[in-house]
TIMI-463007 format. One line per 8 residues: number of its first residue (from 0); for each residue x, y, z of C-alpha. Coordinates in nm, 2 decimals, padded with zeros to 4 digits. Example, Ala and Ser with C-alpha at 12.3 -4.5 7.8 and 13.67 -1.06 7.14 Angstrom:
<pts>
0	01.23/-00.45/00.78; 01.37/-00.11/00.71
</pts>
This chain:
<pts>
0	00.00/00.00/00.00; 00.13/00.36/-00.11; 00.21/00.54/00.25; 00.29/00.86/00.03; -00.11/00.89/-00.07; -00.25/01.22/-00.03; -00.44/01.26/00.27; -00.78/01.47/00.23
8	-00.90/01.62/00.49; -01.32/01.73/00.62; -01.19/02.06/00.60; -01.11/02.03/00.27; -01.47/01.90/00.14; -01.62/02.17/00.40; -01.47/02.50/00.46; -01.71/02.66/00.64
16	-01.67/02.62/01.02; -01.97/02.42/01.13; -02.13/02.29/01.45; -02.10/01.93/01.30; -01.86/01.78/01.09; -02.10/01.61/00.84; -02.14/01.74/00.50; -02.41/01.66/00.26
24	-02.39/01.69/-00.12; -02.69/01.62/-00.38; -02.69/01.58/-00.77; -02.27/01.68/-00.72; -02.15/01.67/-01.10; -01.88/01.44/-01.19; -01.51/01.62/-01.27; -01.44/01.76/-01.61
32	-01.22/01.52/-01.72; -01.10/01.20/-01.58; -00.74/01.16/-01.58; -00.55/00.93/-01.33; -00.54/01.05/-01.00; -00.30/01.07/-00.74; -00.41/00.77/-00.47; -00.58/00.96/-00.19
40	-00.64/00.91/00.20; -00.92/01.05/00.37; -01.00/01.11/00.75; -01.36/01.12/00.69; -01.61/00.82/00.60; -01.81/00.88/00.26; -02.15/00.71/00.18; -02.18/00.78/-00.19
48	-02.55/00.71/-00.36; -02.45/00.65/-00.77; -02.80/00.77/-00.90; -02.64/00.78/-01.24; -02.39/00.68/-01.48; -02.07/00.45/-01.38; -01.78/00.51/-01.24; -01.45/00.31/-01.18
56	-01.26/00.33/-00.87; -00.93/00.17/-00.73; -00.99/00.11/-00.36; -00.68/00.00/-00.18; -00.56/-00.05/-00.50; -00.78/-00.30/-00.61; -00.94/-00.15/-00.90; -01.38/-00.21/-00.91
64	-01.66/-00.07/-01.14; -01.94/00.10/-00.96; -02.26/00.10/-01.16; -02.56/00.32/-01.11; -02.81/00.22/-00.87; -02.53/00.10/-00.64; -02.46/00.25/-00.26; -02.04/00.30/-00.19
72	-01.89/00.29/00.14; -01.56/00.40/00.24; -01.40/00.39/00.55; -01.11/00.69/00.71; -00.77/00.58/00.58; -00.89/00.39/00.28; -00.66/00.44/-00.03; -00.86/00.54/-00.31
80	-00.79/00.62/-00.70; -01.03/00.77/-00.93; -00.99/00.60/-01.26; -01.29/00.70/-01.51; -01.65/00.81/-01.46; -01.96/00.85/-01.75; -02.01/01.22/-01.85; -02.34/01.13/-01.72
88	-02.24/01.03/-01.30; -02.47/01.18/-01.11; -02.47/01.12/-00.72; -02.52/01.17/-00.33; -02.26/01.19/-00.10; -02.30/01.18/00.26; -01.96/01.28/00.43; -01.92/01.28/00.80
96	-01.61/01.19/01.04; -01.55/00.99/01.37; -01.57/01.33/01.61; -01.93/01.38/01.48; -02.05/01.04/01.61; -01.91/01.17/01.94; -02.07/01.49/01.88; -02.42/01.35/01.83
104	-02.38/01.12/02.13; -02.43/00.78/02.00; -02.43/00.47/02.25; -02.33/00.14/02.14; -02.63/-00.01/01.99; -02.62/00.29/01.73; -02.26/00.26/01.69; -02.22/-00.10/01.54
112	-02.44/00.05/01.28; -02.15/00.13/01.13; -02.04/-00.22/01.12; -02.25/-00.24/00.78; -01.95/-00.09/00.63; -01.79/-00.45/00.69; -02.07/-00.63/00.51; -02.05/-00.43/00.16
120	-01.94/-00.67/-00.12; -01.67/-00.54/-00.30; -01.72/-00.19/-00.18; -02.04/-00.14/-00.28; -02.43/-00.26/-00.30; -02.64/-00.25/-00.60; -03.00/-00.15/-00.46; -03.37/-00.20/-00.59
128	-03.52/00.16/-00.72; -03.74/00.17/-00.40; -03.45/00.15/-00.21; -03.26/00.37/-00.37; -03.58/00.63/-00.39; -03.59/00.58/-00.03; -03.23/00.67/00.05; -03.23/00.96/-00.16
136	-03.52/01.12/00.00; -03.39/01.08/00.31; -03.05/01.24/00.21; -03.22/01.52/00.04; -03.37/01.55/00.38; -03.05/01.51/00.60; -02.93/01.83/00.33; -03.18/02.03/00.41
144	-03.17/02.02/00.78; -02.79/02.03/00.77; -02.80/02.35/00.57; -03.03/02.52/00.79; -02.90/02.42/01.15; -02.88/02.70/01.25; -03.23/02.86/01.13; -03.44/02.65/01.45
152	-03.37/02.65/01.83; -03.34/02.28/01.81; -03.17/02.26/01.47; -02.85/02.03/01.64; -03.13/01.80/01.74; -03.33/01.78/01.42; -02.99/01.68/01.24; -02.89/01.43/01.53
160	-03.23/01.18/01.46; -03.25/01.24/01.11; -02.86/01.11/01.03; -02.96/00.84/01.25; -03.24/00.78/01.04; -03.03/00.76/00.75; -02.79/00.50/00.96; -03.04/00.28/01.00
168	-03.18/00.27/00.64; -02.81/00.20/00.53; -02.75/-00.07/00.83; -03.10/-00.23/00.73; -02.98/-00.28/00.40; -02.61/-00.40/00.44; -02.77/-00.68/00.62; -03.04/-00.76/00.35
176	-02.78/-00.81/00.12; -02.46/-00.91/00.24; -02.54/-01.04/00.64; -02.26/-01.28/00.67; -01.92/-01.03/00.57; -01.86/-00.97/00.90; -01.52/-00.78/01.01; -01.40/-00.69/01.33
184	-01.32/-00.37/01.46; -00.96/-00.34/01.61; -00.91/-00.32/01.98; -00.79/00.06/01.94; -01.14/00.15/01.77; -01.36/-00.10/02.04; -01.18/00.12/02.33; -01.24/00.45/02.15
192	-01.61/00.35/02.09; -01.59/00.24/02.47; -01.49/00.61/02.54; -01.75/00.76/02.35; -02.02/00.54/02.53; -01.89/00.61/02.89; -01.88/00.98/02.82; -02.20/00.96/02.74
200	-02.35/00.82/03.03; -02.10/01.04/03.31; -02.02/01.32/03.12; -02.21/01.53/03.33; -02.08/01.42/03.68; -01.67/01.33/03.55; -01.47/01.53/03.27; -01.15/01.41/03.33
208	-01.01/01.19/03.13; -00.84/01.00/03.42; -01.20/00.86/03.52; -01.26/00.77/03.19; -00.91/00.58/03.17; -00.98/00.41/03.51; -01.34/00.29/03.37; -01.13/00.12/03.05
216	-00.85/-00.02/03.31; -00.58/00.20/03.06; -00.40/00.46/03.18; -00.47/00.88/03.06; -00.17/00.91/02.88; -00.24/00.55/02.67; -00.65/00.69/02.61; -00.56/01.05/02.49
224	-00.34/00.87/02.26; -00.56/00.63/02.10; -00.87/00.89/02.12; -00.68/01.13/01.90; -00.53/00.85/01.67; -00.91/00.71/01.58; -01.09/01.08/01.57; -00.82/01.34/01.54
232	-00.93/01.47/01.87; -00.81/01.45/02.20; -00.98/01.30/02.47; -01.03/01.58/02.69; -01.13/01.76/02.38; -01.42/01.51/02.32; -01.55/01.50/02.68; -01.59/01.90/02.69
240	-01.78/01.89/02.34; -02.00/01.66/02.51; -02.07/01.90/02.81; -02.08/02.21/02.54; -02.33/01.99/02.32; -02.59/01.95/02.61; -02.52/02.27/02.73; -02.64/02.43/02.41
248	-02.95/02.21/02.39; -03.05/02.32/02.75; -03.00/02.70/02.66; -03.23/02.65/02.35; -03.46/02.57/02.64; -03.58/02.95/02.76; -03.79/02.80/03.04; -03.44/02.66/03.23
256	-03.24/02.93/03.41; -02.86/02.96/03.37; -02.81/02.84/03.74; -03.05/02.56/03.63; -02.87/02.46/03.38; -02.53/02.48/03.58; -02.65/02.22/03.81; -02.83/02.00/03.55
264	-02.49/01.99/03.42; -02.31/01.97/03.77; -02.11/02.28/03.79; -02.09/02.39/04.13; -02.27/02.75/04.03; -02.31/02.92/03.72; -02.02/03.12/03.75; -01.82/02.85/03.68
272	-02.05/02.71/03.38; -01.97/03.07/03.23; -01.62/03.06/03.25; -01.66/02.70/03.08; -01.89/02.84/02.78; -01.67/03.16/02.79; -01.34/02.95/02.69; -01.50/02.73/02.48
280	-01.68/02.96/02.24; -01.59/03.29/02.35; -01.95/03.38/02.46; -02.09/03.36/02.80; -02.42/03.13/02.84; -02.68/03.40/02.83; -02.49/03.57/02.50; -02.58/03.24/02.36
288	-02.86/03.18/02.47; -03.00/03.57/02.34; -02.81/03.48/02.02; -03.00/03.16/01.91; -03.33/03.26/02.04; -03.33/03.62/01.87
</pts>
């Protein structure tokens, strides 16, 4: 395997600084010419709906034809090559990276999920038209939210169930058609999805990431590593994003006081909740809170 591949990066397929790292693209139009490309890395996964048209592809060097009608899954780190595509490709592409399954708090029933990835054939599913109707209705869905979080007071939230609706409409078919593929995740990733559960539950009560090493019987210095390795984050870094994520769905909430919410969150008075918010986003809880409700 080429170690010298390109690595792309979310920030490269999104520039604009957004709550969540998920981007969503509909009827994206293919390049305007298809020469060989330089192999690529990417630090993101990428669900890619071929609507129209045919495109090949060298995944981990292995070279595969993608016809329309067909679903294609791709992991962070894969090595990837376009090789040719049909003046007519037309396609979905949902892009989103490990950190935003932390950010949306996902447990660990919604998390193997993802193991679909581990049951495509080849790559990639051909689906019925219903199905893939079905999938690109949702999408178009997922874009539209995405697009205007920040328009609703609960805008975060809206995204959160609809992704997760898509997750499931992608797990439910990986299973129809390929249940047996089965993969396992390395010990790094189980312990990083480990993480991301336990935060979930006591993120509230414990933000250090000593507890959380304790819980996983590693030690802090062997979880920040591993933590940043998988998501590019590092762990303390995910356990405050947690805090600041419920934080902001308790200030969309104009019914809750701020010293509510401080204790809700277990802060021992709202003083220190500001300074908290302060560092994190530069705004104090109420400037938020005035912001998003205006």
């Amino acid at each position: 395997m080429n170690n010298q591949a390109a690595v792309c990066k979310f920030s490269d397929i999104s520039e604009d600084k957004k709550v969540f790292e998920l981007h969503v693209g509909t009827c994206v139009a293919p390049p305007t010419h298809f020469n060989i490309y330089d192999e690529s890395r990417s630090d993101f996964f990428a669900v890619t709906l071929l609507i129209k048209g045919e495109v090949n592809l060298k995944l981990n060097l292995k070279e595969q034809k993608i016809p329309a009608n067909s679903i294609l899954f791709i992991i962070p780190n894969t090595i990837k090559q376009l090789v040719s595509a049909t003046e007519d490709l037309e396609i979905y592409k949902v892009i989103f990276t490990s950190k935003f399954l932390m950010q949306i708090g996902m447990d660990k029933q919604e998390i193997d999920l993802l193991d679909f990835n581990s049951r495509f054939n080849e790559g990639f599913i051909k689906v019925t038209d219903k199905e893939l109707s079905n999938l690109k209705t949702i999408i178009e869905t997922l874009k539209e939210k995405n697009d205007a979080l920040n328009e609703h007071p609960f805008g975060e939230e809206i995204v959160k169930y609809t992704f997760k609706i898509f997750l499931t409409e992608m797990a439910g078919i990986a299973v129809k058609y390929n249940l047996n593929n089965k993969q396992k995740i390395s010990r790094k990733q189980d312990l990083v999805m480990q993480f991301g559960q336990l935060v979930d539950l006591n993120f509230k009560e414990n933000r250090s990431v000593k507890f959380y090493a304790e819980q996983l019987s590693i030690t802090p210095k062997y979880l920040t590593e591993i933590v940043h390795e998988v998501t590019g984050q590092p762990a303390s870094v995910i356990i405050d994003e947690r805090v600041m994520y419920e934080a902001k769905v308790l200030l969309n909430n104009p019914r809750l006081s701020i010293a509510q919410i401080a204790d809700a969150l277990h802060f021992s008075d709202q003083s220190f909740l500001g300074k908290f918010f302060k560092r994190h986003i530069g705004l104090s809880p109420s400037q938020y809170r005035n912001h998003r409700l205006a």
